[in-house]
C-alpha positions, -999 to 999 in steps of 0.1 A, spaced: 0 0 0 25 22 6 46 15 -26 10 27 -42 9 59 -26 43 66 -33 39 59 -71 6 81 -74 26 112 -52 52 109 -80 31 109 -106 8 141 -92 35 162 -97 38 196 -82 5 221 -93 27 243 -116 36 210 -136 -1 199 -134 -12 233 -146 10 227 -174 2 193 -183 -39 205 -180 -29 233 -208 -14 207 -231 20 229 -229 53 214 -240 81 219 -207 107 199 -196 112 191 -154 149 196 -143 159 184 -109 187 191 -90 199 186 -52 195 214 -38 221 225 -7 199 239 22 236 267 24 232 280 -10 233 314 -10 208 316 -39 183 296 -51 181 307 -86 219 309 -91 219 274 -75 193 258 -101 214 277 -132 250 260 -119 232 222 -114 211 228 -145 246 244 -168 228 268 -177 231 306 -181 218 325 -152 204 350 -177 180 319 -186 173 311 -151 143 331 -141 133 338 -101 97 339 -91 94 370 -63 63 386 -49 57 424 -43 30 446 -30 21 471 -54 -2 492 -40 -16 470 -13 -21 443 -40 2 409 -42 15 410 -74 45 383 -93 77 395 -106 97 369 -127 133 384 -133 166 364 -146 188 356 -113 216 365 -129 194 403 -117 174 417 -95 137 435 -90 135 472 -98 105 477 -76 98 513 -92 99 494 -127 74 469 -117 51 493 -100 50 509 -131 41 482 -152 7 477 -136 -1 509 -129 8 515 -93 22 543 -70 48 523 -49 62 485 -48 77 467 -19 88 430 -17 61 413 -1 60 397 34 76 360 31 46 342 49 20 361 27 37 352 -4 43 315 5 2 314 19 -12 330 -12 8 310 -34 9 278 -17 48 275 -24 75 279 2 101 307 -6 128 294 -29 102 271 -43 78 298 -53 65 292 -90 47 315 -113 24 291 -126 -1 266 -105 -4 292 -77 -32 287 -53 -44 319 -62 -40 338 -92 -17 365 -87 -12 398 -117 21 389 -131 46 407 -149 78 392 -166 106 411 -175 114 406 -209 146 401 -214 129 365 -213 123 369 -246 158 367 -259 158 331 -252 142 302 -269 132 286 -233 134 296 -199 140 277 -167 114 289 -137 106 268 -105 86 239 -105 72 245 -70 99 228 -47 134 237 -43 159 217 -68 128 212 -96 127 234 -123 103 238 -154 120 248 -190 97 262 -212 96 288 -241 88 323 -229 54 329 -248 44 302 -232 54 312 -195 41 345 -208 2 330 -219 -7 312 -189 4 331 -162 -12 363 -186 21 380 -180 24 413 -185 60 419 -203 78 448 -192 112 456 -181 114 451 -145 150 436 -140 177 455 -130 215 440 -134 232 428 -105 
């Protein structure tokens, strides 16, 4: 029995791979083992992955205005919080409080992705995403990613493409 429930755990998947697999959308799942020390998730994922972290994108929640709101920058950057606020209209941005973000979304920070969240979220990526033919983004649990072209990120999360990153 317990073999069983194992097998169908696997199989569930985390609810931004469902989400994907419900939209019919081609992705690829990367995992890694992720060190509890590293200093940085996203820069973490691009080493294990060998990819550019210019392709590796982080998923970070701000308040804009009172109003939770995604950011999904490369980690080779970071948020411009003016930028962003911009982008959808607001007055001021601020990063987010880590137990809001992780109880809206569902996720735990560092595992936060921008796609399956428990409750849809206004999302904005920055699009220097573009520039690449896929894009890594978490899967929902630290050491998974999801690669998947950027119109694609951009559809179903019903992104808003702006540029929010700044370099580091």
């Amino acid at each position: 029995m317990a073999a069983k429930q194992k097998k169908k755990q696997q199989s569930a998947g985390t609810p931004a791979t469902v989400a994907l697999t419900t939209a019919g959308t081609d992705f690829t799942v990367h995992a890694y083992e992720h060190d509890p020390a590293a200093a940085s998730y996203g820069e973490e994922a691009a080493e294990a992955l060998g990819v550019c972290p210019d392709q590796v994108f982080k998923t970070l929640i701000a308040d804009v205005d009172g109003e939770l709101t995604v950011a999904v920058v490369p980690v080779s950057g970071s948020l411009d919080l003016k930028a962003l606020a911009a982008a959808v209209g607001g007055k001021r941005a601020a990063m987010a409080d880590p137990a809001a973000a992780e109880r809206t979304t569902g996720y735990v920070r560092g595992g936060i992705s921008p796609l399956g969240q428990r409750k849809k979220l206004r999302t904005v990526l920055d699009t220097s995403a573009t520039t690449h033919a896929t894009v890594c983004v978490s899967a929902g649990r630290r050491g998974l990613e999801i690669e998947l072209p950027p119109s694609a990120l951009a559809a179903l999360t019903n992104a808003t493409l702006a540029p929010i990153a700044r370099p580091h």
